[in-house]
C-alpha positions as CSV (number, residue, x, y, z in Angstrom):
1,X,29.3,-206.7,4.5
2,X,28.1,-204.7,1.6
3,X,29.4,-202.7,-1.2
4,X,27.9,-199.2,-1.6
5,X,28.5,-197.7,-5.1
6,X,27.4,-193.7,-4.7
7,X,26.7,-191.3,-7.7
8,X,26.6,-188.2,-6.9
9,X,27.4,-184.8,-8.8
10,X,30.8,-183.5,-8.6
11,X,30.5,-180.7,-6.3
12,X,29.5,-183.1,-3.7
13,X,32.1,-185.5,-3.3
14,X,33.5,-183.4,-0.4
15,X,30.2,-184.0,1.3
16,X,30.3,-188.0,0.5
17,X,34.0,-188.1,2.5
18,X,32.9,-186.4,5.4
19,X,30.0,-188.8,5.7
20,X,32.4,-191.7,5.0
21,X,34.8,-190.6,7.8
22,X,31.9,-189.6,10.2
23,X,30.6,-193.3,9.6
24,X,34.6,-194.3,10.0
25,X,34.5,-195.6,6.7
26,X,37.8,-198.1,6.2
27,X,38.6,-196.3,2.5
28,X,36.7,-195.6,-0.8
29,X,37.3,-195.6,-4.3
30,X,36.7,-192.3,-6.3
31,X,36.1,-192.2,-10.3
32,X,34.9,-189.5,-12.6
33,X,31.9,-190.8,-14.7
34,X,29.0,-190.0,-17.2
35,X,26.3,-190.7,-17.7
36,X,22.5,-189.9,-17.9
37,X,19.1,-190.8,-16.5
38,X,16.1,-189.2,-15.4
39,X,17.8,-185.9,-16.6
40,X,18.2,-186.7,-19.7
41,X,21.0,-183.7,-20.6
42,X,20.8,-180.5,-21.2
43,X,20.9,-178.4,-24.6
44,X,23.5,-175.5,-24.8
45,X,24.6,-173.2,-28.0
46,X,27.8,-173.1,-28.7
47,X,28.7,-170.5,-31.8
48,X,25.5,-170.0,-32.8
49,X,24.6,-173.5,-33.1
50,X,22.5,-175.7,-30.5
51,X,23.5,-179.1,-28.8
52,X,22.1,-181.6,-26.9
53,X,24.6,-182.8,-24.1
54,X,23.0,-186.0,-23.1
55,X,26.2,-187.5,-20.8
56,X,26.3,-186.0,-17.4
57,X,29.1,-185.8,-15.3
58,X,28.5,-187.2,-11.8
59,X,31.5,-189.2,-9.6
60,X,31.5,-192.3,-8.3
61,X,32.3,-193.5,-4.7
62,X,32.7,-196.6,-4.1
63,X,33.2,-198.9,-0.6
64,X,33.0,-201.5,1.7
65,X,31.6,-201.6,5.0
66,X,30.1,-203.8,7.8
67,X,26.1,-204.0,7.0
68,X,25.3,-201.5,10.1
69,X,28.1,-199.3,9.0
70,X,26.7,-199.4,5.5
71,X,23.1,-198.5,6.4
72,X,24.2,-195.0,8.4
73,X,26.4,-194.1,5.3
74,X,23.1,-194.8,3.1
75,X,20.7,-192.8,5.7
76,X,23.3,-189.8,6.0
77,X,23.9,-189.7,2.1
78,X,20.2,-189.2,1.7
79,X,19.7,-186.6,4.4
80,X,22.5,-184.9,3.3
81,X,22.9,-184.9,-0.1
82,X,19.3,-184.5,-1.6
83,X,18.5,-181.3,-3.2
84,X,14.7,-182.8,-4.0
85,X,15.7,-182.0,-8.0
86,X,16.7,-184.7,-10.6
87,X,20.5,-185.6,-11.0
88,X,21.0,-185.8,-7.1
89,X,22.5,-189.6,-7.5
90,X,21.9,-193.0,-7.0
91,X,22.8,-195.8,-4.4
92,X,23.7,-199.4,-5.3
93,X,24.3,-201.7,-3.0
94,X,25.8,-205.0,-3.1
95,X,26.2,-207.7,-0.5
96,X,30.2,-208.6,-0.3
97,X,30.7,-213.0,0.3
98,X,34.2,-211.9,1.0
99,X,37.3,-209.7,1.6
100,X,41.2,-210.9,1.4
101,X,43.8,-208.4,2.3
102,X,46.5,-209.1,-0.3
103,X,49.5,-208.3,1.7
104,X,48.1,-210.4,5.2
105,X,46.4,-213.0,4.0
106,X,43.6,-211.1,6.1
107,X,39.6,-212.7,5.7
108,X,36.6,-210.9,6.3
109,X,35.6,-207.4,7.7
110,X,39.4,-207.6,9.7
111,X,40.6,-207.4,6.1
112,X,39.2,-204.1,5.9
């Protein structure tokens, strides 16, 4: 199993879920970052006086799937979500030693 952790900008989170439930994802996780990288901000005026904004917004997706599951949500993500300019995201992955479904007792990838 693996973890995926996916950045991405805002606008295309609606693009990330679609991939997930093409790929028949189990669930994901969905938190509203910042950060910066590569892209290093922006500057922008604001009443006559300029600033550097140097923490982006971007959102974070995260789940859990089974290690071929996990490598057609990676491919897709990059096929579908690159624009070919900086800020497009990042994938972490993480290999998973285990999953316990609280309410079940559940072990494993039946657990998700």
């Amino acid at each position: 199993m693996k973890k995926l952790e996916i950045v991405v900008r805002s606008e295309k989170l609606d693009d990330v879920k679609s991939i997930l439930d093409e790929c028949e994802s189990t669930g994901a996780m969905v938190s509203n970052i910042m950060g910066y990288g590569n892209q290093k901000g922006y500057k922008t005026t604001y009443r006559g006086s300029e600033y550097v904004v140097n923490l982006i917004p971007k959102v974070k997706i995260e789940t859990i799937a089974a290690d071929d599951v996990a490598d057609k949500i990676i491919f897709k993500v990059c096929e579908r979500i690159s624009t070919g300019k900086i800020g497009d995201g990042k994938i972490f992955v993480y290999d998973v030693a285990d999953v316990v479904r609280i309410r079940t007792g559940e072990r494993g990838e039946t657990a998700l």
